[in-house]
C-alpha positions in Angstrom: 0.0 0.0 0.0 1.6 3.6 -0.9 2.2 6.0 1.4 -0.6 8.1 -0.5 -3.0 5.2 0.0 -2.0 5.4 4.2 -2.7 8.7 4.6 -6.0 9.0 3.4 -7.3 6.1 5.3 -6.0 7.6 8.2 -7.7 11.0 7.3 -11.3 8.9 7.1 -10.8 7.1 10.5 -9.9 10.0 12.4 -13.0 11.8 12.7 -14.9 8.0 13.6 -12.4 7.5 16.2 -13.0 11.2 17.5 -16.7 10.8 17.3 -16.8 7.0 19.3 -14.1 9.0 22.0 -16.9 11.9 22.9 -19.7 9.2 23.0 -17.4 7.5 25.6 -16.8 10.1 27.7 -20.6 11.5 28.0 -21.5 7.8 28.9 -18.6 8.5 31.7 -19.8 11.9 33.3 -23.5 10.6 32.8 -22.5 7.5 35.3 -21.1 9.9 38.3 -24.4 12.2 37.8 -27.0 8.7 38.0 -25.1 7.2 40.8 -25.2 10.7 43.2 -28.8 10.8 42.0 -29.6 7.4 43.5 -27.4 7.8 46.5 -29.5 10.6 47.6 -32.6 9.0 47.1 -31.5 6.2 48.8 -30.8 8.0 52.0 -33.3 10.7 52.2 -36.0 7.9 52.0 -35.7 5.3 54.9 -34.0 8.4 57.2 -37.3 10.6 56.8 -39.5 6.9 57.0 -37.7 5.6 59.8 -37.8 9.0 62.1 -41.3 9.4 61.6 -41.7 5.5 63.3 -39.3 6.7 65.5 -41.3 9.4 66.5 -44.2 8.0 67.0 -42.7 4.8 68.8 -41.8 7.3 71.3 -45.1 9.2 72.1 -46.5 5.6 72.9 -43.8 4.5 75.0 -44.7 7.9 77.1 -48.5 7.0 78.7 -50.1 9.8 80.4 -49.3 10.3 84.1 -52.0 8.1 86.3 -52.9 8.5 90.3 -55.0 6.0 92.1 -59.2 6.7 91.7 -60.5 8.3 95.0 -62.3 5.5 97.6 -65.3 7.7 98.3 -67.1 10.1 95.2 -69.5 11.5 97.0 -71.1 12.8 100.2 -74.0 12.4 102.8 -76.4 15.2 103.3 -75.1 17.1 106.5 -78.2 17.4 108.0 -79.0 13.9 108.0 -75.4 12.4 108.6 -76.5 12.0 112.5 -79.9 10.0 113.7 -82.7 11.8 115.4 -81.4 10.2 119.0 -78.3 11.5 118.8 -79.5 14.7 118.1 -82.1 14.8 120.4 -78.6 12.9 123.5 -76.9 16.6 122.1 -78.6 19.3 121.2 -82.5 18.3 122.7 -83.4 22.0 122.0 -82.8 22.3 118.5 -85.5 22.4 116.1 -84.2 21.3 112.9 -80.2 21.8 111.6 -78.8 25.1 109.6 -77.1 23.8 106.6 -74.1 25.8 105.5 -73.7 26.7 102.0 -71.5 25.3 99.2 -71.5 25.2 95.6 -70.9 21.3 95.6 -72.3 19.4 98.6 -70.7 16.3 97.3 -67.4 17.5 97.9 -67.8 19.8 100.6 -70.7 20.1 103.0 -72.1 21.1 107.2 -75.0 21.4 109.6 -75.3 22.8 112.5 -77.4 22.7 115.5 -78.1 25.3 118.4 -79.8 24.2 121.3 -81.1 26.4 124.9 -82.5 25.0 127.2 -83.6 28.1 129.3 -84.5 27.8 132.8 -85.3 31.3 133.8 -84.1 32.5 136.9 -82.5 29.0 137.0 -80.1 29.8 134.2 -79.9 27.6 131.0 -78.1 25.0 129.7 -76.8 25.8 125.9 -75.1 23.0 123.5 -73.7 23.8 120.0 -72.9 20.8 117.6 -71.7 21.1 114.1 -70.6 18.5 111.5 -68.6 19.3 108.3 -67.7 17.0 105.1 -64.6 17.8 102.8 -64.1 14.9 100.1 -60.7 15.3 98.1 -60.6 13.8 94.6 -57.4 12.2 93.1 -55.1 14.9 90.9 -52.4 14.4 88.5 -50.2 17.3 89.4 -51.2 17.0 93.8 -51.4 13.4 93.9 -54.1 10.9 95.5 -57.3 11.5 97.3 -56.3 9.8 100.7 -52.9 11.8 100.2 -54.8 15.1 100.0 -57.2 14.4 102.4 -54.2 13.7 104.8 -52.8 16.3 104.3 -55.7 18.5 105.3 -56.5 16.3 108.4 -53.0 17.4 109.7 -53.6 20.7 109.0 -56.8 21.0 110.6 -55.5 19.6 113.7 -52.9 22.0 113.9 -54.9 25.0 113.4 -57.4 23.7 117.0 -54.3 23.1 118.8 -53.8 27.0 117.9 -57.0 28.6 118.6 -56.1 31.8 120.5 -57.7 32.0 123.9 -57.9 28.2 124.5 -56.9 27.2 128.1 -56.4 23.8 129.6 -56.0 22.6 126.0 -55.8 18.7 125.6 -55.4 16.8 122.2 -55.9 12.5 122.2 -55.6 9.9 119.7 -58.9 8.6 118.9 -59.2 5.1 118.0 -61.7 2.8 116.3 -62.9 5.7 114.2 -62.0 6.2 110.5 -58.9 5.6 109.1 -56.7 8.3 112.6 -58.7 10.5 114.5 -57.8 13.2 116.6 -59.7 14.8 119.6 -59.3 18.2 121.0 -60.9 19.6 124.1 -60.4 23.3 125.8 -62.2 25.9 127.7 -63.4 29.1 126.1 -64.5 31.9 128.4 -66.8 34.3 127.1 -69.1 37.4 128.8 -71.9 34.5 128.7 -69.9 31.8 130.4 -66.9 29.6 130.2 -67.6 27.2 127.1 -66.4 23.3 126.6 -65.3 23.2 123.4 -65.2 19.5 122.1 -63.5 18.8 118.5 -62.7 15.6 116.9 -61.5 15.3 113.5 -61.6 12.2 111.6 -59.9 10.9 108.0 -61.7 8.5 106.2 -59.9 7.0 102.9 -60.3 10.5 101.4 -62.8 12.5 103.4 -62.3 14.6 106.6 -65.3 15.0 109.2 -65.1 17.8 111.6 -67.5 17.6 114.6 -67.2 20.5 117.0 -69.3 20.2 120.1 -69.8 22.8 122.6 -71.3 23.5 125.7 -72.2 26.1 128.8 -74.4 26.5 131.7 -75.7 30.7 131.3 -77.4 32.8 134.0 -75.7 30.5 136.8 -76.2 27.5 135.9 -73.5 24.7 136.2 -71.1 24.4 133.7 -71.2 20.9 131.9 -68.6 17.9 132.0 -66.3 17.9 130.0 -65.7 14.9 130.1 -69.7 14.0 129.3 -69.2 16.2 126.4 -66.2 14.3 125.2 -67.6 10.9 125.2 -70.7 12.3 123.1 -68.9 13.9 120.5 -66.8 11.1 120.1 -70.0 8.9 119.3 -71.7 11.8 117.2 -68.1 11.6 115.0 -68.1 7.8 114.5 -71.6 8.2 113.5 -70.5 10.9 110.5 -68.2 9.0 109.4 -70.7 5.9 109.0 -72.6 7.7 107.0 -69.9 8.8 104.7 -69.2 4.9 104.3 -73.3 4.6 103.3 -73.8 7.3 101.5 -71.0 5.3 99.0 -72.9 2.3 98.7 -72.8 -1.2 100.4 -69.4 -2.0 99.5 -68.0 0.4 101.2 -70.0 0.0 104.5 -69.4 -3.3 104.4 -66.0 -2.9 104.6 -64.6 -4.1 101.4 -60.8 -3.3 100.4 -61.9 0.2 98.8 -63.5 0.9 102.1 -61.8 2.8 105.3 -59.9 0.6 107.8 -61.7 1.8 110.4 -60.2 -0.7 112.8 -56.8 0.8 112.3 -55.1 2.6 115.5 -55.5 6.5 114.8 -52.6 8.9 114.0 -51.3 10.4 117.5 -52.1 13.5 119.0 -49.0 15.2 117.8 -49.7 15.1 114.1 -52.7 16.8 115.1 -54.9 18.7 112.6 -58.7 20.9 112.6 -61.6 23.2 112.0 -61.4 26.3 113.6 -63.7 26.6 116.8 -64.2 30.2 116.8 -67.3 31.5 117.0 -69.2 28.6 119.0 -71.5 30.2 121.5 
């Protein structure tokens, strides 16, 4: 073949070989470009899929906080948590009882009864006798109903054991009465007379009873036993807190594991806790 003939066969290839040589490298810089493409699919996908289960995996394995369901959810009318012969044994006098306001007697109610027996020139005998009912209900942020009501038992007994004027003030454990029990007893002298003042407070599961007893002889007449006194409001505060146990149907007056442990021995003196006394006369 002449040198001629070389050359212009050479000349004809060249431009094929060029031509093949670009399709090559497009086919190169196109692989890079599909392969970043699919990387970044690949991992935004399962990330976004997977944090979303993630997610909400973890709101379920959070529950909402949960406190134990109060024992009692509801109260007993006030006026008709004592019987007819107890109120006749301490206030014979009274008429019929004063029920105190609330705007939810089945979390907080009271009665009271006044009773004068007047003698005349004789002097009279007067008695004062007053039940109140505070029912605590379970929170999420406080904490349980017995816990609260505990609480304010305490604090009630406290507050007796600080009534200003009190003299000879005594304070007892009362047992065989709701779940503790605390009595406290003092003299109160006003222009009328000197008063015994009688209070016994009382947690059951999650309800406090109050019962404030009071009594004075007026005009001259003898001032009543304490003692006496004592021993009557400690039957008119069992009796209260019977009735909360009723008023919360037969399983819990019969006792049952939601109901009080009324057998228990009561919380001692010093944890002390009340209603205010004042104004009893």
């Amino acid at each position: 073949m002449s040198e001629g003939t070389m050359q212009r066969r050479a000349q004809r290839e060249q431009p094929e070989r060029a031509k093949r040589l670009t399709r090559v490298l497009v086919c190169a810089a196109a692989v890079p470009v599909m392969l970043v493409a699919t990387g970044c699919s690949s991992d935004s996908g399962p990330d976004d899929d997977g944090g979303e289960k993630a997610a909400s995996a973890s709101a379920s394995a959070s529950p909402s906080p949960t406190v134990q369901a109060a024992a009692y959810r509801t109260l007993p009318e006030a006026c008709r948590a004592l019987s007819k012969k107890t109120l006749e044994d301490l206030a014979p006098k009274a008429k019929s009882g004063k029920e105190g306001s609330s705007d939810d007697v089945a979390s907080r109610a009271s009665c009271s009864w006044s009773s004068l027996d007047n003698n005349g020139v004789k002097g009279s005998q007067f008695r004062w006798l007053n039940v109140s009912l505070l029912r605590f209900e379970s929170d999420t942020t406080r904490g349980p109903a017995d816990k609260l009501a505990q609480e304010y038992y305490d604090k009630q007994v406290r507050e007796i054991r600080a009534t200003p004027g009190a003299k000879g003030l005594n304070a007892q454990a009362v047992t065989g009465t709701g779940d503790e029990a605390t009595a406290v007893r003092y003299d109160l002298k006003k222009k009328e007379g000197t008063f015994k003042q009688q209070t016994v407070v009382v947690r059951v599961e999650n309800v406090v009873v109050t019962l404030d007893y009071n009594g004075a002889g007026l005009a001259g007449d003898k001032t009543p036993d304490a003692s006496a006194l004592l021993a009557d409001a400690k039957k008119a505060a069992k009796e209260a807190v019977l009735s909360v146990t009723r008023a919360n149907g037969p399983a819990a007056a019969s006792g049952s594991p939601s109901a009080p442990a009324s057998g228990r021995p009561s919380a001692p003196a010093s944890k002390a806790p009340s209603a205010s006394a004042s104004g009893k006369s």
